[in-house]
N, C-alpha and C positions, 0 to 999 in steps of 0.2 A: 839335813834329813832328806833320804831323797824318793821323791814323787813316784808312787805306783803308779801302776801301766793306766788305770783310769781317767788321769791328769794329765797324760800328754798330751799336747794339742797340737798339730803341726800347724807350724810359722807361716803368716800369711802371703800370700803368693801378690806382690804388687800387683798383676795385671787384673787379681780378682776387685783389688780397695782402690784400685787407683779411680774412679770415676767418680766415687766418693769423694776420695781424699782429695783430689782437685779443686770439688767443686765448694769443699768448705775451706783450701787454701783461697781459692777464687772470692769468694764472702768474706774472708776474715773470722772466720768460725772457731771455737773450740767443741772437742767433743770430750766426753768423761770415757767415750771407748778408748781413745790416744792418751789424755792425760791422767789417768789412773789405772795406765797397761793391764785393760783388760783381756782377759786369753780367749774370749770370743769373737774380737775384732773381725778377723778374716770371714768369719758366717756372716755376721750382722751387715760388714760394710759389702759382700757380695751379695746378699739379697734387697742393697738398697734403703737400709734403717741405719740410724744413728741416736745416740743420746745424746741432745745437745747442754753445751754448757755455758750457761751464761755467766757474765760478771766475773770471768775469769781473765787466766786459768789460775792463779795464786789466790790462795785462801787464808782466813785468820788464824787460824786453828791448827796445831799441828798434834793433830792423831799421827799416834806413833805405825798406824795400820796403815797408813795413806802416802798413795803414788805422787799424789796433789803437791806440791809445791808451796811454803809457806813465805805470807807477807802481812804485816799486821799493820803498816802502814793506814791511812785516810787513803783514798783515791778515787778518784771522779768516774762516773758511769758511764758509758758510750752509748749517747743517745741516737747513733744510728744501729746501735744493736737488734732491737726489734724488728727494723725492716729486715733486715739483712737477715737473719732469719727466719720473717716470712717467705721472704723468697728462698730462701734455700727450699721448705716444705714442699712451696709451690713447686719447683724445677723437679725435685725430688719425686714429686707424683706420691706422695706419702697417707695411708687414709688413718694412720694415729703414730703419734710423734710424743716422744717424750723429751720436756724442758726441766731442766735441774740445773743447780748452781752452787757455786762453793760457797763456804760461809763468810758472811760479809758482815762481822760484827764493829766493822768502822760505821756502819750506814746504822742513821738513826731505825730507819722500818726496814735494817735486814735484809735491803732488798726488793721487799714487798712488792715498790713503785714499777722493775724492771719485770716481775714478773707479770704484772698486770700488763705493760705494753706489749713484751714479749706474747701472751695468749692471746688479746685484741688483734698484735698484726697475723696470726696466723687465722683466726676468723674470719680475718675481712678475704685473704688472700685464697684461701681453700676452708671454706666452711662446711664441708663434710667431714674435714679431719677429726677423729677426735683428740683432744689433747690431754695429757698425762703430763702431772706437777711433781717433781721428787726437791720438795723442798728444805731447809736447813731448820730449827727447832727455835728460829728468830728470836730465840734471847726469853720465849717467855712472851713474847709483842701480842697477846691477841686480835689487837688493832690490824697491827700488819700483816695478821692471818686474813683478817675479814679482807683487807685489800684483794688478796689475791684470791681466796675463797668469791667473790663478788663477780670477778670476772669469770665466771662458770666453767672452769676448767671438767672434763671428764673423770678425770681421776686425782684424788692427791696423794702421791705416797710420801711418807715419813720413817725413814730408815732407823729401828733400834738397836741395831749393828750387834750390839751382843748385852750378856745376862749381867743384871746388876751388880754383883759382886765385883767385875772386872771394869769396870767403869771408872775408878780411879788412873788403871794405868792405860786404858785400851781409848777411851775417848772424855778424858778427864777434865776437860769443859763442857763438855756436855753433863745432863742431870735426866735419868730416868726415868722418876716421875714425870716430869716437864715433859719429854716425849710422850709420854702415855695420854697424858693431858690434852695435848695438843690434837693427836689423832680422836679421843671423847669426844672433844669441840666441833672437830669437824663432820662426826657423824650424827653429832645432837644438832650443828646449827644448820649445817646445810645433807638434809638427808637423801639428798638425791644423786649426790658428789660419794661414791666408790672409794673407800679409801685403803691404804695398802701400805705395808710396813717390811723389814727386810732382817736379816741378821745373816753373821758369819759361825762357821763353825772352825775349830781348831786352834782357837786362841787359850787355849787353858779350860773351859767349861764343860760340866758332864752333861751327858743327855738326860739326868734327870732336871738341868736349870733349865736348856735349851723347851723341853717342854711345858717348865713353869712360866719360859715367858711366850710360849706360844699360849698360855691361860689366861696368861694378862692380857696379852693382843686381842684376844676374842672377850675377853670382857669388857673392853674397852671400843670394842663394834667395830675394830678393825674388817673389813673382808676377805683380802688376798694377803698371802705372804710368802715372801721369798726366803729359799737358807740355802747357804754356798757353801767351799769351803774355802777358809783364807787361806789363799797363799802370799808370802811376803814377799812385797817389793823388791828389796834387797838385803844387805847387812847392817846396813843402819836403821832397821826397822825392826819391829816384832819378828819373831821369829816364829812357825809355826809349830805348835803342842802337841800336834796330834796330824793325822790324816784319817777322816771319817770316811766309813766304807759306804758306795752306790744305795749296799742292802739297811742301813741305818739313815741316810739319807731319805729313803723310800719309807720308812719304819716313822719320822718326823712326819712325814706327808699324812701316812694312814688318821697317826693320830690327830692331824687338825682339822682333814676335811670330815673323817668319819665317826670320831668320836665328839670332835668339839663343833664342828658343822662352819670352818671359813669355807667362803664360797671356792674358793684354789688355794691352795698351796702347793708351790714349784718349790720344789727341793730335788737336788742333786750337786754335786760335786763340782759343777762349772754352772750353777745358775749364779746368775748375778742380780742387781735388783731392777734394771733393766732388759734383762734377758730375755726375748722372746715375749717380749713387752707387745706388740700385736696378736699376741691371743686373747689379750684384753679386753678387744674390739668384740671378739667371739662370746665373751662372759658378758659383757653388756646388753646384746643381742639375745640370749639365753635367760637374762636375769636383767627385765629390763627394768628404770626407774622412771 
């Protein structure tokens, strides 16, 4: 199927990423802009943001949607991960950063433990930052929610990538409710913690699901959400349904901030659920807790 003119994004120019891309070869770093060929790379890494990715780059899980590299193996955590990403912040000169990670369902808490040192060392290192969690649906671990809810991250998002119906084939260890749940908990336990969810468009779904699960999002005290469009990987991957136009994209938007009242929703055709993740900082500021 091939991409309207809205989708093209021209290839990023090295001399733009390359100070980026350095300094996370330099650390040992992954980021989810590289490992899940994201088409915004060249913006993000020429204004100096990245999403980082811990506990990777290989994950449990193999969504058929995903750039991500699969390993189901057990494997040991890298407990110099945390510094080494405070410093990257540091160097960085960063004033909100977002930490995400693949899913780590060999690890009894999920993870939990890595994300709690991960936001610690970015506190001690630059504690003006604020920090943004985009974490995995830990199995159901409440526990291992509070872990990382505990260490007072700014924001948590939890990605519901798409409408229930397609959940069998689109991310078929995953469970719907169970995300919805998760994002409830976090706005019932910790009310002061922003929380934010994401989905794709063009996998098979109409705009009348895409909507009903923007009702759930907001009934469930979600605030922000992101909707994109998926485009695939490659040919071994899902393949995309549809291409949704700018003006239905914008048509998602109207209806969550104006009718159902999320604090933002960014929707367009190349958001992603980091995307322009520093305006964040500006909704916090505007709507503070």
């Amino acid at each position: 199927m091939l991409k309207p003119d809205w989708l093209r994004v021209k290839a990023p120019q090295q001399e733009r990423i390359g100070n980026v891309a350095d300094l996370l070869v330099d650390l040992k770093l992954n980021t989810v802009c590289q490992e899940a060929s994201c088409p915004n790379i060249g913006e993000c890494f020429a204004g100096g943001t990245a999403t980082f990715l811990i506990m990777g780059p290989a994950c449990t899980r193999k969504c058929p949607y995903c750039d991500i590299s699969f390993d189901n193996s057990k494997r040991l955590l890298d407990p110099s991960e945390p510094d080494r990403l405070g410093e990257a912040v540091f160097r960085m000169g960063l004033t909100h950063v977002v930490i995400t990670s693949v899913n780590r369902d060999d690890l009894e808490d999920g993870g939990a433990s890595q994300f709690l040192k991960c936001i610690k060392a970015v506190q001690s290192r630059s504690p003006f930052t604020s920090i943004e969690v985009l974490i995995p649906d830990l199995c159901g671990n409440w526990d291992a929610l509070k872990v990382i809810l505990d260490a007072a991250p700014n924001v948590l998002n939890h990605n519901i990538e798409t409408v229930p119906r397609l959940y069998p084939r689109v991310r078929p260890q995953g469970i719907y409710e169970r995300s919805l749940e998760l994002l409830k908990r976090v706005r019932e336990g910790w009310p002061r913690v922003y929380t934010k969810s994401g989905l794709m468009a063009g996998l098979g779904e109409t705009d009348e699901e895409i909507l009903s699960v923007l009702s759930d999002l907001h009934l469930n005290k979600v605030d922000i959400v992101t909707i994109g469009q998926y485009l695939s990987p490659g040919p071994k991957h899902l393949p995309v349904n549809r291409f949704v136009s700018p003006s239905q994209f914008d048509s998602y938007r109207i209806e969550g901030e104006n009718k159902l009242g999320f604090l933002q929703v960014i929707s367009s055709p190349l958001t992603r659920s980091s995307y322009h993740a520093g305006e964040v900082k500006k909704l916090m500021m505007s709507h503070p807790r």
